[in-house]
PLY file of the C-alpha trace (Angstrom):
ply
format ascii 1.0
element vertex 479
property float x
property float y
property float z
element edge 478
property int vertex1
property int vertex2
end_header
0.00 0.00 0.00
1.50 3.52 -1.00
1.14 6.46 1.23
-1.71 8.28 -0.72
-3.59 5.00 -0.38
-2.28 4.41 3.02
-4.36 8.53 3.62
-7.21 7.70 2.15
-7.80 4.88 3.72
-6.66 6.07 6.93
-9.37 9.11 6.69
-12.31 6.81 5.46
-11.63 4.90 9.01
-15.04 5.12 11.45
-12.74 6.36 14.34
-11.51 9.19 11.98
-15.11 10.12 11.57
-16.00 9.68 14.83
-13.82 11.86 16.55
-14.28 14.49 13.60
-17.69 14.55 13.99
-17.25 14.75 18.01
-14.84 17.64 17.16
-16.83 19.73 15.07
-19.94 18.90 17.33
-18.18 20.12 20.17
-16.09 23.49 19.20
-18.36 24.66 16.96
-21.76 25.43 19.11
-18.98 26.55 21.66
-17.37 29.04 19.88
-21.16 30.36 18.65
-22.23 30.22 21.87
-19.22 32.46 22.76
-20.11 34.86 19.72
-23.63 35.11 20.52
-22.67 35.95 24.33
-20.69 38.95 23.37
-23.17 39.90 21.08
-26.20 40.37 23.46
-23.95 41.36 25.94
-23.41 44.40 24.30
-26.73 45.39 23.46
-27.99 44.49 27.04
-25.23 46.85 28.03
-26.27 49.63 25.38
-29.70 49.09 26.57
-29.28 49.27 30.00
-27.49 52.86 29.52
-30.51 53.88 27.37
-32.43 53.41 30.01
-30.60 55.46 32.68
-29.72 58.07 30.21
-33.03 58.69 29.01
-34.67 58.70 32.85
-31.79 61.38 33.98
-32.57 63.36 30.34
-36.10 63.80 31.32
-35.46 64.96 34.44
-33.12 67.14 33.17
-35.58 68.67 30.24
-38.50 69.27 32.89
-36.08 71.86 34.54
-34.67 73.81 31.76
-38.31 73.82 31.05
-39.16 75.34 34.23
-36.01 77.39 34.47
-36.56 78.97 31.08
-32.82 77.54 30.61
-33.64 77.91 26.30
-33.83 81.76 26.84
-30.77 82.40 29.70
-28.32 79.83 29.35
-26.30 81.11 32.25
-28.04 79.39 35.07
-25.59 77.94 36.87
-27.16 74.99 38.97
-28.43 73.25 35.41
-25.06 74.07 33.85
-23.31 72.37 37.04
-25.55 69.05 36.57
-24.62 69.11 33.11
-20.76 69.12 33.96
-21.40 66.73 36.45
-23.40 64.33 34.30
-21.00 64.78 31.38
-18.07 63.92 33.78
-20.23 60.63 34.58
-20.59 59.80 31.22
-17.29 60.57 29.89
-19.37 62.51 27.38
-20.55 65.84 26.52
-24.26 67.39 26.90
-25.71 69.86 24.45
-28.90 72.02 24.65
-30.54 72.72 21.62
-33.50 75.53 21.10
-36.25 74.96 18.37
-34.23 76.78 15.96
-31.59 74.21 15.81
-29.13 76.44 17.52
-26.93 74.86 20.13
-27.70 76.92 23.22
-25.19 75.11 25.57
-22.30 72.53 24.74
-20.77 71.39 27.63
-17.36 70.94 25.27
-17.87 74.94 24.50
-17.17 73.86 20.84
-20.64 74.28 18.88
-22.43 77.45 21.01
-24.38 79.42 19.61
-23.73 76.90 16.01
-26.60 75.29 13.99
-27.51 71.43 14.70
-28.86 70.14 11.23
-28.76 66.20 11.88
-30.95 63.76 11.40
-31.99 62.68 14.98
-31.99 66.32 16.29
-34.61 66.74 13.44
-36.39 63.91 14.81
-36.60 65.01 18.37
-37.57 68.15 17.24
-40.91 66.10 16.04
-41.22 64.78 19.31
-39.50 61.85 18.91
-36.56 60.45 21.18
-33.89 58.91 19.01
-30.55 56.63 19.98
-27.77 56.12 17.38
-24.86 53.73 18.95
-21.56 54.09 16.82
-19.96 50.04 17.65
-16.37 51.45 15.84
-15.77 54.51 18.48
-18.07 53.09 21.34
-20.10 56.38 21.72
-23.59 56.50 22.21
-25.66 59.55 21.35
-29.53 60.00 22.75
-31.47 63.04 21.35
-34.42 63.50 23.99
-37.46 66.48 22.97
-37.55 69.03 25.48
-41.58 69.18 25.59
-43.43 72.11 27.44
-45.99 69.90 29.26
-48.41 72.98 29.44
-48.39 73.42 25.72
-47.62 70.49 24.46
-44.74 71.80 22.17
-41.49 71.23 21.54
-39.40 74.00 23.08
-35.85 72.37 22.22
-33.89 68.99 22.01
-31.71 67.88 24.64
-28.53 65.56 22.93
-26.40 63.41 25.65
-23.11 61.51 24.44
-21.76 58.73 26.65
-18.38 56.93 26.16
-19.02 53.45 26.39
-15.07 52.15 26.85
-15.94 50.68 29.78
-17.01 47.94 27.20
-14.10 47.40 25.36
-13.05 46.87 28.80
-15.16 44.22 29.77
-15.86 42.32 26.39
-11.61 42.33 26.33
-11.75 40.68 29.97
-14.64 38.34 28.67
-12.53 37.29 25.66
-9.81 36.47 27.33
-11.87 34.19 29.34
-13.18 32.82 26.74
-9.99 32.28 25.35
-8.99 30.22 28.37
-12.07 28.37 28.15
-12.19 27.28 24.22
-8.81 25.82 24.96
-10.15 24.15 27.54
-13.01 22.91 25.89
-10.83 21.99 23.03
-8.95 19.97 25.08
-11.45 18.07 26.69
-12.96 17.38 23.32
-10.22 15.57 21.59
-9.18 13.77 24.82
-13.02 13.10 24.63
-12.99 12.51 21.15
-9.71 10.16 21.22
-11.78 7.99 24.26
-15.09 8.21 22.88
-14.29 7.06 19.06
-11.55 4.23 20.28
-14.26 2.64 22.54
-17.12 2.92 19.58
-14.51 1.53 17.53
-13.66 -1.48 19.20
-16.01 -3.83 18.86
-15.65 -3.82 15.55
-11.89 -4.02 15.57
-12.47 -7.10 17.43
-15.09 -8.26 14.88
-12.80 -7.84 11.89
-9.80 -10.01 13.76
-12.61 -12.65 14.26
-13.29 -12.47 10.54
-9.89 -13.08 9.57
-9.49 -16.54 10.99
-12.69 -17.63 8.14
-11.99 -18.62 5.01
-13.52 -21.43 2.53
-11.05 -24.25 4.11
-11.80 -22.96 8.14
-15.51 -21.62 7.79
-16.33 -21.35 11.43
-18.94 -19.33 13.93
-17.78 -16.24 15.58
-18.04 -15.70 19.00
-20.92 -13.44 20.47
-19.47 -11.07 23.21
-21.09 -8.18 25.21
-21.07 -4.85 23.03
-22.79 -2.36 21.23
-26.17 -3.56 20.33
-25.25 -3.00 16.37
-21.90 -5.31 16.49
-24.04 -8.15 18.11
-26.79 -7.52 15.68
-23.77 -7.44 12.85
-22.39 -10.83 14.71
-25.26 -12.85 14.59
-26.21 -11.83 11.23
-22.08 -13.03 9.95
-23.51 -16.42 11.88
-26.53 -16.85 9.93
-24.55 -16.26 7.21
-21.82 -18.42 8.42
-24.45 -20.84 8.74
-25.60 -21.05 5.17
-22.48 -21.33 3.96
-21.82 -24.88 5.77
-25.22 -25.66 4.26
-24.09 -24.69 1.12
-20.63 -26.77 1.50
-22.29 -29.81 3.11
-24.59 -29.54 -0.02
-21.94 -28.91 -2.67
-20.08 -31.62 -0.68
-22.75 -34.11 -0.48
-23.49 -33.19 -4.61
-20.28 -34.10 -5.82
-20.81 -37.68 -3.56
-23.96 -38.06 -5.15
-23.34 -37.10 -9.09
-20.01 -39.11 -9.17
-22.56 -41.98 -7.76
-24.93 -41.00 -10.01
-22.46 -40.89 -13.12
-20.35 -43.88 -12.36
-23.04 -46.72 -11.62
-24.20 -46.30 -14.84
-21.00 -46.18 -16.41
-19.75 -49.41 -14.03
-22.87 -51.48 -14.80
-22.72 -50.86 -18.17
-19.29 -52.06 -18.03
-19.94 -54.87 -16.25
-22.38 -55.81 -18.59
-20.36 -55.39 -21.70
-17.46 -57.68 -19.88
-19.72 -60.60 -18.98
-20.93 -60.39 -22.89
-17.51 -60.52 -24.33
-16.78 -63.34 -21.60
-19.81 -65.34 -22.71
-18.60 -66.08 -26.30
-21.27 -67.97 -27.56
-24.71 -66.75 -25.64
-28.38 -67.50 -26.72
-29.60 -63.80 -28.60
-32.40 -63.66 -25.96
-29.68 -63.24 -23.34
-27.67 -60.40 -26.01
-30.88 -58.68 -26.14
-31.40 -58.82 -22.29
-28.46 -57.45 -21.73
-28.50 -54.70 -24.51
-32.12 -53.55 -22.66
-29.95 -53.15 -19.04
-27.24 -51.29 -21.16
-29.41 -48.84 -23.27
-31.43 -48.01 -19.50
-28.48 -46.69 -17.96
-27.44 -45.10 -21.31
-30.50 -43.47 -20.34
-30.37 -43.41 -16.40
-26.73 -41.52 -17.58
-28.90 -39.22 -20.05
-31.26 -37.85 -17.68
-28.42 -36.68 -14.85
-26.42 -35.22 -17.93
-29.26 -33.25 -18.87
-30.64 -32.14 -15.91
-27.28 -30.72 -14.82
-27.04 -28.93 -18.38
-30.65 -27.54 -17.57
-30.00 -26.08 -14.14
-26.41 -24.42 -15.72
-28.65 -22.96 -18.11
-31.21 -21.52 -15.60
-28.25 -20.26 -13.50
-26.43 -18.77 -16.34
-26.78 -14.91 -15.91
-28.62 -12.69 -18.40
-30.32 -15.87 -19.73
-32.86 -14.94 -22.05
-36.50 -15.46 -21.88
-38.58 -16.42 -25.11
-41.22 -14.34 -23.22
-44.89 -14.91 -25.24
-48.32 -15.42 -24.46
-49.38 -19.00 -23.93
-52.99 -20.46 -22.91
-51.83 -22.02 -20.00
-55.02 -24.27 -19.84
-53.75 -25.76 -23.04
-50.11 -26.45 -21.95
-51.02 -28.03 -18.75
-53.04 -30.34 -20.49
-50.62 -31.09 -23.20
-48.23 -32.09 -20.21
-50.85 -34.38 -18.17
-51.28 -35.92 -21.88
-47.40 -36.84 -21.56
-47.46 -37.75 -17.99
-50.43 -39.30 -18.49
-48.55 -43.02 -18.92
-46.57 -42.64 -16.52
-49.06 -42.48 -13.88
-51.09 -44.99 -15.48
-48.46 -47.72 -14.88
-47.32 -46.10 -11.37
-51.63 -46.68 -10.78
-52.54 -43.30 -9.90
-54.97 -40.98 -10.97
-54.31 -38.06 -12.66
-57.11 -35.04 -12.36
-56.93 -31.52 -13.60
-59.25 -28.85 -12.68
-59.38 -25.65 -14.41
-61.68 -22.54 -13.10
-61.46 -20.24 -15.83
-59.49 -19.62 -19.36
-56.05 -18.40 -18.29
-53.18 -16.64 -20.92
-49.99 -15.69 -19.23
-46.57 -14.48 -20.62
-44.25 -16.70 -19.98
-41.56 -18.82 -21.66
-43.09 -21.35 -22.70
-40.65 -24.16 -22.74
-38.77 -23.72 -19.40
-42.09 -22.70 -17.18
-43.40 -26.50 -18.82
-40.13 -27.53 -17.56
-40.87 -26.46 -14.03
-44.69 -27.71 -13.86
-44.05 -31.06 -15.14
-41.41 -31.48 -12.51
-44.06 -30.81 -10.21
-46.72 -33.23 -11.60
-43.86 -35.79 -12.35
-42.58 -35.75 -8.41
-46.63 -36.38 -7.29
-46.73 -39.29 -9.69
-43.03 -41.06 -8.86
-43.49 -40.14 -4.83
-47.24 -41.86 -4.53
-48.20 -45.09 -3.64
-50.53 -46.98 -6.05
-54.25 -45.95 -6.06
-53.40 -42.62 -4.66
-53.89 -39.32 -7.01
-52.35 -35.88 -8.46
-54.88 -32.96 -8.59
-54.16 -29.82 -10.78
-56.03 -27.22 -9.91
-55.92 -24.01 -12.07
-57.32 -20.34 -11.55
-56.03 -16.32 -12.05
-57.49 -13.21 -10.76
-56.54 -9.98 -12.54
-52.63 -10.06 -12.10
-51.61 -13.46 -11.09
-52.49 -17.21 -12.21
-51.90 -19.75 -9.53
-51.54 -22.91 -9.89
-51.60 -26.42 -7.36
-50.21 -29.40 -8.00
-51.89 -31.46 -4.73
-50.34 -34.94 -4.56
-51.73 -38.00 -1.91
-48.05 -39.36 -1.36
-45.57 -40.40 0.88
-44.92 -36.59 1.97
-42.07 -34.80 3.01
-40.55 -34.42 6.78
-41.00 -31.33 8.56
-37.17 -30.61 8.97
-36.68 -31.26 4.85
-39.46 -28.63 4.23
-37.30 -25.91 3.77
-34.19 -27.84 2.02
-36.23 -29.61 -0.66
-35.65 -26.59 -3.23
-31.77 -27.26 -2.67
-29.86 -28.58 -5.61
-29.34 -32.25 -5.46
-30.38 -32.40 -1.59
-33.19 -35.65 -1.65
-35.48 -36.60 1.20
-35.08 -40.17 0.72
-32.16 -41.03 -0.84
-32.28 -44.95 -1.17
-36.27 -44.08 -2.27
-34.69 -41.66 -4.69
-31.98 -43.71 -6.13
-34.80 -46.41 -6.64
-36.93 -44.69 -8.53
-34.29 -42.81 -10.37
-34.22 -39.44 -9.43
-31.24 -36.77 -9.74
-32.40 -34.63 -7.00
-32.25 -31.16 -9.20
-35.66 -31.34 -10.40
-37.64 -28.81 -7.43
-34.10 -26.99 -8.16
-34.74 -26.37 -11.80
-38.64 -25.41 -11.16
-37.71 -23.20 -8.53
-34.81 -21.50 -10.74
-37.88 -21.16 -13.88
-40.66 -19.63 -11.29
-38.33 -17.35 -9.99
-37.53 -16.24 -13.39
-40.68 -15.55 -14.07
-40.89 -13.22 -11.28
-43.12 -16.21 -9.04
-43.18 -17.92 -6.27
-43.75 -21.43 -4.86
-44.55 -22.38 -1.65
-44.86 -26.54 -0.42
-47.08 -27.69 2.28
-46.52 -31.24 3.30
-47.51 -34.18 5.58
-45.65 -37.19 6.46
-48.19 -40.59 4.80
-50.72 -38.27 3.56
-49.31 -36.16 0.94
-47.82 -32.84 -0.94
-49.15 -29.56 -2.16
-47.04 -27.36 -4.18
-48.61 -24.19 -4.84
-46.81 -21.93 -7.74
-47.81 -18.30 -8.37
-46.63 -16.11 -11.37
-47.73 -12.79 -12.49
-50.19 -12.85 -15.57
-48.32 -10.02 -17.65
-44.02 -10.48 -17.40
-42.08 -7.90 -15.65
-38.81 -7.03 -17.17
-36.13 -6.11 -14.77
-34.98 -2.43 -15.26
-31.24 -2.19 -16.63
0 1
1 2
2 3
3 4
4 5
5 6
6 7
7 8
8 9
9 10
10 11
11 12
12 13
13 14
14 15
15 16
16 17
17 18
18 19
19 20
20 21
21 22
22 23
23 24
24 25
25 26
26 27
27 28
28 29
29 30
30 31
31 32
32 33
33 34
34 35
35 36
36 37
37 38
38 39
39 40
40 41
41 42
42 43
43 44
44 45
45 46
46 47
47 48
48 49
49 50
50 51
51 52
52 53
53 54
54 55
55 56
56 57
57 58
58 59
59 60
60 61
61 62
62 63
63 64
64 65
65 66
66 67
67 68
68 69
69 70
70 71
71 72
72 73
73 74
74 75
75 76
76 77
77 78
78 79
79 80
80 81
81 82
82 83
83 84
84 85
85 86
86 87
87 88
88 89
89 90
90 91
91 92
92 93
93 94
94 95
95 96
96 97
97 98
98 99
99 100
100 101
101 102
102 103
103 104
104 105
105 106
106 107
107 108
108 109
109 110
110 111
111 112
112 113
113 114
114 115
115 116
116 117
117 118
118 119
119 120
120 121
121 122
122 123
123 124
124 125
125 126
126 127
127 128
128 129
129 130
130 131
131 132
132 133
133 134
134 135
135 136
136 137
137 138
138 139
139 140
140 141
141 142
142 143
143 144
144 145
145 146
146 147
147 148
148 149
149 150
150 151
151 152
152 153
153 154
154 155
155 156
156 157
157 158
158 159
159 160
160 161
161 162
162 163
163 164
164 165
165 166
166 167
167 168
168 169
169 170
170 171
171 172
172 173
173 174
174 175
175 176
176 177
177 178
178 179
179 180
180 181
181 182
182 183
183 184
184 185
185 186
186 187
187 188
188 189
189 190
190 191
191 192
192 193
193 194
194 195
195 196
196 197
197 198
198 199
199 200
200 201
201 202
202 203
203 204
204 205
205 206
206 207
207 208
208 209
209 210
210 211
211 212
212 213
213 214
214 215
215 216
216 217
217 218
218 219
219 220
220 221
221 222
222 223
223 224
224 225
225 226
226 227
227 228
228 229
229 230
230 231
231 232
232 233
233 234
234 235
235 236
236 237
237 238
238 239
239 240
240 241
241 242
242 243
243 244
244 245
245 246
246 247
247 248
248 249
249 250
250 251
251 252
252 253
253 254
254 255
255 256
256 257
257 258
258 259
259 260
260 261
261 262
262 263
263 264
264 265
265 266
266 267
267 268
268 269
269 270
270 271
271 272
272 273
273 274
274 275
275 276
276 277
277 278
278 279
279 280
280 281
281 282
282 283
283 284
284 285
285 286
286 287
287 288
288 289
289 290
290 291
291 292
292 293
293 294
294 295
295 296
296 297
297 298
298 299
299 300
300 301
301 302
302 303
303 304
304 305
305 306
306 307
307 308
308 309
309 310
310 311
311 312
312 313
313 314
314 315
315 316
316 317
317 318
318 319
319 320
320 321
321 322
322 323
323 324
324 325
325 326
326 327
327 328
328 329
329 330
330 331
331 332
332 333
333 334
334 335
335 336
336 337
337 338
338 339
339 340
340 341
341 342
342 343
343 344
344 345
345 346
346 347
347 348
348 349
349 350
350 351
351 352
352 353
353 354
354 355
355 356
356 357
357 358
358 359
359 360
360 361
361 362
362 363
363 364
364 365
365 366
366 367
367 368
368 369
369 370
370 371
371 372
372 373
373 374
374 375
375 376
376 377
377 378
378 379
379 380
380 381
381 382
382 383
383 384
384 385
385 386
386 387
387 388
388 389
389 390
390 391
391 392
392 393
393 394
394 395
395 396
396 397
397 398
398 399
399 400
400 401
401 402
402 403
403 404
404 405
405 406
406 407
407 408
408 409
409 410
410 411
411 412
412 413
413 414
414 415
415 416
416 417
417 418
418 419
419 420
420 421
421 422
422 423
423 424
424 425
425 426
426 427
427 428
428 429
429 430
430 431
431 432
432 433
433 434
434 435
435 436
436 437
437 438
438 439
439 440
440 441
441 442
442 443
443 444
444 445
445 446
446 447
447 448
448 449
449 450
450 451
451 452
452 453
453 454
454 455
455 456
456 457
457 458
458 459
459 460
460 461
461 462
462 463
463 464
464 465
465 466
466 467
467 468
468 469
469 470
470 471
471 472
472 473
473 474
474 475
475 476
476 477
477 478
């Protein structure tokens, strides 16, 4: 592995994400938290001195209303309280008449000047104005000096305050915050580091378990105390795990039983040739006897050959479908017409029953394939005088049909193993009559191409139903 492979995989780990993720999730609402703090604690702050300014304004317009301050400037007890209250507020006070001159400006820079700003303006309407410059820290407040017997506006009364005091604080406050990000910071990653290790873990330890399985050592892994996800993921790899023995005991068990299947043939036949070219001169009846036991495992040989070839077919990927509409009432007859012998000399009865006229798309040759299976198993499985009854029906998407047999049945614990390839419920029974075991494997491999199902409901001594549903109209698979 190079080292820009070696990174990439390193930052696609979980724990990378993890503590990321715990990271981000921690320092980020911090530091907003920290922004938004400063934020309203400045305009609590501004507000607060709003407040007071305005309450100690008012005061102050009522007497320089009742003074007659606007007309003789010189009185000396308001013009001390507006010293005093400028030295308070680091700021300057300035009386303004209703002709926009400044009558007094406790800076002694703008006497006796015109005032032609906005919020003066304002006042001047009656309305009390507040303009807060953030870059110099100043606020201004423009209060309406209001002669409560007229109701007029005699004047405007403009206050400045310094508010450094804030820089002050919000400098203290950010140096304590400061001190606390990096302390949050490092009690995130150290948080981070624990937290994504432990989360981490289990599945550390699930991926060394893994290791130790391959197709020689296919074993279960152990369940251990965890997360609730890595036991769920644990005892899903056993299930797993699971089917795969039951696929290798199968596989296993199918190579016993074609190499059995291909070689008695093969042995009797030779067998058979041997004791004819040992015989020299032999009677023709006993040539022809023995030419009959050849030719029937010629064709015992025949049928496991091309079953196999069918079921490579089936599995084959991308097979193709001859998809076209068929009158299935038709073709099921066709095939109890060929069966038909067959269950005549195995002495059982043979009964269709069809509810309505049904036309399906299908292909035609493999879903016959699959059905006569079905009927052929009823017939070969069944004792003499017992039946197979095909039942036929649709609605308006799907044709069903039931293939209801009164036979030896099928064990509860082979139920669910009977659609496995070459897996038979009685072998010795099997062998006997001649079966491969891939039939049910083939039919299910066709109905499933067809987008259908088939379900089996069985009783030991009293019989099988196989019931087989496929859609009316094919379905082709989106690309």
């Amino acid at each position: 592995m190079d080292k820009l492979s070696f990174k990439m995989s390193f930052f696609h780990k979980l724990r990378w994400k993890i503590f990321m993720y715990v990271i981000l999730i921690g320092i980020i609402p911090g530091s907003i938290c920290i922004g938004v703090f400063f934020h309203f604690y400045e305009r609590r702050t501004v507000n607060n001195d709003v407040v007071s300014i305005t309450s100690e304004a008012q005061l102050l317009c009522d007497q320089i209303i009742t003074s007659g301050y606007l007309s003789n400037p010189s009185d000396t007890s308001i013009n001390t309280q507006f010293l005093a209250l400028g030295n308070i507020y680091s700021g300057r006070i300035m009386v303004i008449n209703s002709s926009l001159r400044v009558v007094k400006d406790t800076y002694n820079i703008y006497n006796d000047r015109t005032m032609v700003w906005g919020n003066v303006i304002s006042s001047m309407r009656g309305k009390r104005q507040t303009y807060y410059d953030r870059d110099s820290r100043c606020l201004i407040i423009t209060v309406p000096i209001v002669d409560t017997d007229t109701d007029t506006v005699e004047g405007v009364l403009l206050i400045t305050k310094s508010s450094e005091y804030l820089n002050q604080n919000i400098r203290f406050f950010e140096d304590l915050a400061i001190y606390s990000l990096i302390v949050l910071v490092v009690a995130v990653v150290a948080a981070a580091l624990i937290g994504s290790g432990l989360m981490v873990k289990p599945i550390n330890e699930l991926s060394d378990s893994l290791e130790g399985i391959d197709a020689e050592n296919v074993t279960m892994i152990e369940e251990r105390r965890g997360f609730t996800e890595t036991e769920e993921i644990i005892y899903r790899f056993n299930l797993i795990i699971g089917k795969m023995k039951e696929i290798d005991d199968s596989r296993q068990e199918f190579v016993s039983n074609v190499s059995h299947e291909l070689k008695t043939p093969l042995t009797s036949m030779k067998v058979l040739a041997d004791s004819l070219n040992a015989m020299g001169e032999a009677p023709v009846e006993l040539y022809k006897e023995f030419m009959e036991d050849i030719t029937a495992e010629i064709d015992r040989e025949t049928t496991t050959i091309n079953d196999l070839l069918t079921l490579v077919k089936l599995d084959k990927s991308g097979v193709d479908l001859n998809i076209s509409q068929v009158n299935l009432n038709e073709l099921i007859e066709i095939i109890l017409k060929r069966l038909r012998p067959i269950a005549e000399k195995q002495q059982v009865e043979l009964v269709i029953e069809s509810f309505r006229p049904v036309t399906v798309e299908i292909d035609e040759v493999k879903f016959s394939l699959a059905i006569s299976n079905l009927i052929e198993n009823g017939i070969k499985y069944n004792n003499p005088g017992g039946y197979v009854h095909v039942s036929l029906n649709s609605d308006h998407q799907y044709c069903y049909i039931r293939v209801e047999d009164s036979g030896m049945g099928i064990p509860e614990d082979s139920i669910n193993r009977i659609f496995e390839r070459f897996y038979r419920v009685d072998k010795s029974h099997s062998r006997q009559i001649g079966g491969t075991g891939l039939g049910l494997a083939i039919t299910k491999n066709a109905i499933d191409m067809h987008h259908g199902q088939i379900s089996v409901y069985s009783v030991v001594g009293e019989g099988t139903t196989f019931d087989v549903r496929v859609p009316l109209n094919f379905i082709k698979e989106q690309v």
